[in-house]
N, C-alpha and C positions, 0 to 999 in steps of 0.2 A: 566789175572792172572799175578802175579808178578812173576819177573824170576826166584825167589830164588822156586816157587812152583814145575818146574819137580822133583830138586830131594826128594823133600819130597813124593811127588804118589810113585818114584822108593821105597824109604824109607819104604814107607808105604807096599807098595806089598811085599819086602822081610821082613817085619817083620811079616806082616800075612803066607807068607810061613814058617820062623820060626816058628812060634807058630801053625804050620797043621790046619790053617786056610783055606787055597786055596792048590794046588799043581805047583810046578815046571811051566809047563807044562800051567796053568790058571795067572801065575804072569805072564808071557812071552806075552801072547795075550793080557791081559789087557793093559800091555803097550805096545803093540803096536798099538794097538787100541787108547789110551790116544796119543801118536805120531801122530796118521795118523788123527787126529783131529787137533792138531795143524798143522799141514804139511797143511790140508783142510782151514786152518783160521775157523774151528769152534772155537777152543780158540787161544785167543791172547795172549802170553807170552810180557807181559811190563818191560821196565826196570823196578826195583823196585824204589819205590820214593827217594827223599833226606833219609837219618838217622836222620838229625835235624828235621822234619816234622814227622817222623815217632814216634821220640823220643818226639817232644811234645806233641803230642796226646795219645800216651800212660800214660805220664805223666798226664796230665789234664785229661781224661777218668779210668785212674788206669786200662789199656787194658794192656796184653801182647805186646810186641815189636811184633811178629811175625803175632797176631791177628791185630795190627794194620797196619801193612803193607798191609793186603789185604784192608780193612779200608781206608788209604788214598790212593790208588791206586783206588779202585772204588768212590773215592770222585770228584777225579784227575783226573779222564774218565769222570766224571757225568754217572755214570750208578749205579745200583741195585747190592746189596752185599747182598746175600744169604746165612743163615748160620743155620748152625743146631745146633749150639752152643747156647741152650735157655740162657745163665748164659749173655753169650756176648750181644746176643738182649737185655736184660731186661736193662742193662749197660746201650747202649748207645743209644737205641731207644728212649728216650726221647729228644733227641738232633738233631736224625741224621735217619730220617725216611726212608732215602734209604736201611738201609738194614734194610734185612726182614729174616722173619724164618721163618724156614723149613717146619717147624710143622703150618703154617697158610696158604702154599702154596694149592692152588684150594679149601680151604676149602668152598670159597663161591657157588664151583662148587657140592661140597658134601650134602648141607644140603638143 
């Protein structure tokens, strides 16, 4: 995962606490659990790519800067980018078969 991605989970957990999504008390474990994975090497924090790399791919795909950052980071790994973002797969899956969506993941194991 690209480095700029911890603080968007923290991000993320204190706006669902804002909004009495989760309490106090379930942000706090989440992330520390989201830590003790990275701490584990279950996730990798990568530096994030160049800007120019980032920046033309967004450009030539019309991706967000920030979707494309996870994009060329697992281009740049050669591994599988997984997104639950249907709007973003339909993009750029015609190009770039590595990443995949959410919504098709074990489907072959369901039917």
């Amino acid at each position: 995962m690209p480095e700029f991605c911890p603080p968007k989970v923290a991000n993320a957990l204190w706006v669902a606490y804002r909004r009495g999504r989760i309490d106090e008390q379930t942000a706090k474990e989440v992330w520390q659990l989201f830590l003790s994975y990275i701490q584990q090497g279950i996730l990798n924090v990568l530096p994030d790519p160049p800007l120019d790399d980032v920046l033309d791919f967004a450009l030539r795909y019309n991706v967000p800067v920030y979707d494309s950052i996870y994009i060329v980071s697992a281009q740049q790994e050669g591994c599988p980018l997984l997104t639950a973002d249907e709007r973003l797969f339909q993009t750029v899956t015609p190009h770039l078969p590595f990443v995949q969506w959410l919504g098709d993941y074990g489907r072959e194991n369901r039917q």
